[in-house]
N, C-alpha and C positions, 0 to 999 in steps of 0.2 A: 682205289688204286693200290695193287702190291707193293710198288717200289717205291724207293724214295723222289724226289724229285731237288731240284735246288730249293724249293720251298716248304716242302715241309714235309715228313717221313710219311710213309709206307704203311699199310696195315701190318703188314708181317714184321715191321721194326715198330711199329706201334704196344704188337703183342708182345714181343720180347722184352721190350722195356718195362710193361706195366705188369707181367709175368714175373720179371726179374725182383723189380722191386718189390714184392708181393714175398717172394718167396727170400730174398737175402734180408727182408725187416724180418720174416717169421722163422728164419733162422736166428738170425742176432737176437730175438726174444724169446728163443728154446732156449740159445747159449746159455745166455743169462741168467736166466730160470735155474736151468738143469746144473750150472757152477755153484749155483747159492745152496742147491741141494744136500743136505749131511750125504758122506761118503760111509758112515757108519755101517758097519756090518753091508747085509745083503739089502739095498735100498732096488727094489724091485721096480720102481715106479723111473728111478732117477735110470736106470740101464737102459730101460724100454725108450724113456727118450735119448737119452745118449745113441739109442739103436736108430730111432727115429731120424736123429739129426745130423746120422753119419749118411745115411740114403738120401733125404733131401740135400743134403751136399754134394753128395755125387752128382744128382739131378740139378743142381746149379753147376756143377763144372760141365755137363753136356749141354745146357744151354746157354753157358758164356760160350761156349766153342763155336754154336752155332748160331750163336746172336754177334760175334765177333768178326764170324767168313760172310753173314748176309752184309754187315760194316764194310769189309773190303769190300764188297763185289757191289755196294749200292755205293750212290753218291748223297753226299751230307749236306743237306739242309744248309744256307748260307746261314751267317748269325747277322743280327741286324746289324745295317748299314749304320746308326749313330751311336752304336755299341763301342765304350772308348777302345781302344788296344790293350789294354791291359785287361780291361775284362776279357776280350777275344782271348787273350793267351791262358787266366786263368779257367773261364769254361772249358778250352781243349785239354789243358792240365788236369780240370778235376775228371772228365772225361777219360783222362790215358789211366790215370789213377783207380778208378771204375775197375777198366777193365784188367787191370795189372792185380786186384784184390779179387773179380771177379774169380781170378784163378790162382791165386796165392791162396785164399782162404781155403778151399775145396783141397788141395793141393796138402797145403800143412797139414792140415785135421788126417787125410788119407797116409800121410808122411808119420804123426805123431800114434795112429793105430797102429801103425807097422811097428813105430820102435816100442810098443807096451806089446807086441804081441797080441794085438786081439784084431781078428780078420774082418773086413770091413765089408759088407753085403750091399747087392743092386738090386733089389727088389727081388731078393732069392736067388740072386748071382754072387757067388764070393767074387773078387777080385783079390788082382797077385797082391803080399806086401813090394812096398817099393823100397823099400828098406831092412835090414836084420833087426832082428829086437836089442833094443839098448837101452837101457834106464836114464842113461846121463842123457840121451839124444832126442827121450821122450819126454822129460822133464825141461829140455830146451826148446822144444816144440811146442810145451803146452803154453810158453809164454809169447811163443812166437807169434802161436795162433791168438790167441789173447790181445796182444797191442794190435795184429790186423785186421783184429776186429773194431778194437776202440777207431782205429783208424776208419773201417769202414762205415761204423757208425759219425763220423763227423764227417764222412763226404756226405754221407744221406744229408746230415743237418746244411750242411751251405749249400750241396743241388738243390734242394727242395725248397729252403728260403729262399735261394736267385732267384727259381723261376715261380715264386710267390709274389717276389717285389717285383720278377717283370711286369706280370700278369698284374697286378693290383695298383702299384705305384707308378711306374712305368709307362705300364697299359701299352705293350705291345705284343708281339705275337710271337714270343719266343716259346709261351707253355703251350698253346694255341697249337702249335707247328708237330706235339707230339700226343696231343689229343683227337680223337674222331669229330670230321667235319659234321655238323649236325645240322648244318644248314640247309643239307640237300635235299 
């Protein structure tokens, strides 16, 4: 089935999730990578991915946008029934969270090219600056981007251990609900 259901998501919300995560961990481990790299002179390897990881960012800001309208327009999988309250509130939480970096990160990085002046490419499309070049605003950027990423690297760490412990300890069908039924 396409869509979602109250029981458990959708192919098309199956792919975006397992797309997403795919691509925002091999982002955060370009990041990293391509930070630790010397700035020294003309580091020709470090540019090429900085060029790399400006694209796949873009390409993660159009499929949060459209991983976020198939959200509205489908309906959300319940959360289990003996699931206390507080975890119900912190899953939607880390959830809004998701999707607030899903577009903060893409966003800054595209915000911190503009104020160094260096034009940011879509697969051989420039895109406008959305900002004038500023030193002071680009070096406030790069930190910005930096904590939301630390940031999005520990929602990875607690989504992916919940639905470890549902899945193992638990044993119920919360990781179940965004996996391929394979029973058919």
């Amino acid at each position: 089935m396409l869509r979602n259901t109250d029981q458990r998501y959708g192919v098309v919300a199956m792919v975006l999730h397992w797309l997403m995560a795919l691509l925002l961990i091999g982002l955060v481990v370009l990041g990293l990578y391509m930070s630790g790299l010397p700035d020294v002179g003309f580091n020709k390897q470090k540019i090429l991915l900085i060029f790399y990881h400006k694209e796949f960012g873009i390409l993660a800001l159009l499929l949060a946008t459209a991983r976020f309208a198939w959200r509205v327009g489908n309906v959300l999988p319940r959360l289990i029934v003996q699931l206390p309250d507080w975890q119900k509130v912190v899953a939607r939480f880390v959830h809004l969270c998701f999707y607030g970096l899903m577009f903060a990160l893409p966003i800054s990085g595209w915000l911190m090219s503009s104020a160094a002046g260096i034009p940011v490419y879509f697969f051989g499309f420039r895109l406008p600056d959305l900002i004038a070049q500023n030193e002071y605003r680009f070096q406030l950027l790069i930190d910005i981007h930096m904590w939301l990423s630390y940031a999005l690297i520990g929602l990875i760490v607690v989504h992916a251990s919940a639905a470890l412990r549902h899945h193992f300890l638990s044993r119920d069908n919360t990781l179940r609900k965004i996996l391929p039924d394979l029973r058919r």
